[in-house]
N, C-alpha and C positions, 0 to 999 in steps of 0.2 A: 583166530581170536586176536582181538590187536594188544595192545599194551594197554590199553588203556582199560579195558577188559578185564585184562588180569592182574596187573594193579589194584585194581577196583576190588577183583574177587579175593587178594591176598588181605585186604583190608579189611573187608568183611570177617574171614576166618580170625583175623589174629582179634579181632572186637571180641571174641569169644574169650580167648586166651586170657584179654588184658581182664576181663568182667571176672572169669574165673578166680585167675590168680590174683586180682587184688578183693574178692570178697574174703577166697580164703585167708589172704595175707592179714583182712583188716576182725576177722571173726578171731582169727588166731591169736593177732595178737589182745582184742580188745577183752578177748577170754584169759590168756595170760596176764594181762593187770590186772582185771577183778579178782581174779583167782589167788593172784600174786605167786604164780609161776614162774619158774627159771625159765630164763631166754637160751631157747635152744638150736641146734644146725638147722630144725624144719623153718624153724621163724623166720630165719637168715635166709635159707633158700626160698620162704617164700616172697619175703620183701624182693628179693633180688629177682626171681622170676616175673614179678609184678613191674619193677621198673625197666627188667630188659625187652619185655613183651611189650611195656606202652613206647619204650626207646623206638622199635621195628615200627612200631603202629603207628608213630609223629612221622617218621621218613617217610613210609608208604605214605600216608595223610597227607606230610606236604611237595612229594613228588607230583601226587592226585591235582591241588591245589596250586602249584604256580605251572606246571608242564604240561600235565593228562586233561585234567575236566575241563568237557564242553559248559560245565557252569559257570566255573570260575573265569575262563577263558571271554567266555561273553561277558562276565560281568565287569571286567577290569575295561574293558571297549567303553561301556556304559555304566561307570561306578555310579552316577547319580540316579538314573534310573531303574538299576539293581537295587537299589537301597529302597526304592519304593516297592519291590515285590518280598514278603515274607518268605517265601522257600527259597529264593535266590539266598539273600541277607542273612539267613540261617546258615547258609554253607557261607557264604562271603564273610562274617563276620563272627554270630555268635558262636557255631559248631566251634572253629579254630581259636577262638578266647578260650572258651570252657576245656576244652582239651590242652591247652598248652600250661592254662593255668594248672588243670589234674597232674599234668607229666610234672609241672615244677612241684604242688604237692607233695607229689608221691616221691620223687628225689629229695625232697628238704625230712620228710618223714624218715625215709631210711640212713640217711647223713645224720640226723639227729638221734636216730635211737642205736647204730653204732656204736655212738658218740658217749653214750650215756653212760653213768656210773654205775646202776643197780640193773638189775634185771626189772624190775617193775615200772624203771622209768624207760628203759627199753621198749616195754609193751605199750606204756601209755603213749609217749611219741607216735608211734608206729599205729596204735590203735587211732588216733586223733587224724593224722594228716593222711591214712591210709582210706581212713572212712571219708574223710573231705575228699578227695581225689576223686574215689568210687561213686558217691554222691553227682562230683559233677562230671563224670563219664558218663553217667546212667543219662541225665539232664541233658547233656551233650550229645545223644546217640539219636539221631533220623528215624524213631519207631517207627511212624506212619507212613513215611515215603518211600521206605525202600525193605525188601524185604529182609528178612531175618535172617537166612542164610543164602548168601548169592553163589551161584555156582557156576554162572554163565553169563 
């Protein structure tokens, strides 16, 4: 199996991870603001599991992206003529906008709801920028092109 293989297949598994733990992260908290629940160790741990998993999930992604993919690899040869294929330009362009811009999201969320004075404003931070984030992962994520769990 080469590296680039498994690269690939590590990326895939953690997409799960990051989908997980930032719905829970962003149900969790968007239920502790309506609720107006105490911000508690689960909330914390799960913010933090949501930005350490999309952390792993940007390296592997732009390991994939300037080093491993036969896609990107081709298309930086021929960046003008990448740009005229939709599946190339989806990986060459908008995949890595929309996830870079999620990771910052999802970091500005848990920095700001730390940050906060009450618990409610805790969740609404967190509920707000955790749900944008998760939005534009889903948006961001190759449904049709590649399968859903890769294992090989």
């Amino acid at each position: 199996m080469s590296g680039y293989t498994i690269i690939l297949i590590l990326h895939n598994i953690v997409r799960w991870v990051v989908l997980l733990a930032g719905v829970a992260a962003a149900v969790r908290a968007l239920y502790g603001w309506l609720a107006n629940q105490q911000w508690g160790d689960l909330d914390n741990r799960l913010g933090m599991l949501f930005t350490i998993s999309l952390d792993i999930q940007i390296l592997l992604g732009l390991i994939l992206y300037f080093v491993l993919s036969p896609i990107t690899t081709s298309a930086f040869s021929d960046f003008g003529g990448a740009m005229g294929n939709a599946s190339v330009r989806f990986f060459l362009v908008e995949h890595l906008a929309m996830m870079v811009i999620a990771v910052a999201l999802a970091h500005i969320g848990r920095s700001l709801s730390r940050k906060a004075d009450s618990d409610n404003s805790k969740h609404q931070r967190a509920a707000i920028f955790f749900t944008l984030a998760i939005l534009l992962i889903i948006a961001g994520i190759p449904w049709g092109d590649r399968p859903l769990l890769r294992l090989s």
